[in-house]
C-alpha positions in Angstrom: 6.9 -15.1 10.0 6.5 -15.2 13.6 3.4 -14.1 15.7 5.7 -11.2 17.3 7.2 -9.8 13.9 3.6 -9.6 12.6 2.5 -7.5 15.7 5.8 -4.9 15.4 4.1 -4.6 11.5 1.0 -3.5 12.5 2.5 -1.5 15.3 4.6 0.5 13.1 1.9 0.7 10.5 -0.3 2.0 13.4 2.2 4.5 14.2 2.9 5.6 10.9 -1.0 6.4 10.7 -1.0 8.4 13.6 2.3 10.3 12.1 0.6 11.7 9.1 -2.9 12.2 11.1 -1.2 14.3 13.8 0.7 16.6 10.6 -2.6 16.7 8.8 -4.1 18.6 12.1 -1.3 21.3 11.1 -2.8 24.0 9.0 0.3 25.4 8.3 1.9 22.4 7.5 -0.8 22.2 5.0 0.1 24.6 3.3 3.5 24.0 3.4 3.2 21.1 1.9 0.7 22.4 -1.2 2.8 24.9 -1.9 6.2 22.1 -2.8 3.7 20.1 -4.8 2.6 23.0 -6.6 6.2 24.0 -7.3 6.9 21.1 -8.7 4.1 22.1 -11.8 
């Protein structure tokens, strides 16, 4: 694998991270979300 591919990886693994950091700073996503995994039970 080339020395550019492995940087795009961490790049969009880095993004990713930031992704689901920024949506966990949303309460009411939050709950949102708790309330379709409880639904599920």
């Amino acid at each position: 694998m080339k020395h550019s591919h492995k940087l795009l990886l961490y790049a969009a693994a880095l993004g990713v991270l930031l992704a689901v950091f920024a949506l966990y700073t949303r309460p009411d996503f939050l709950v949102t979300l708790a309330n379709q995994v409880w639904a599920c039970f």
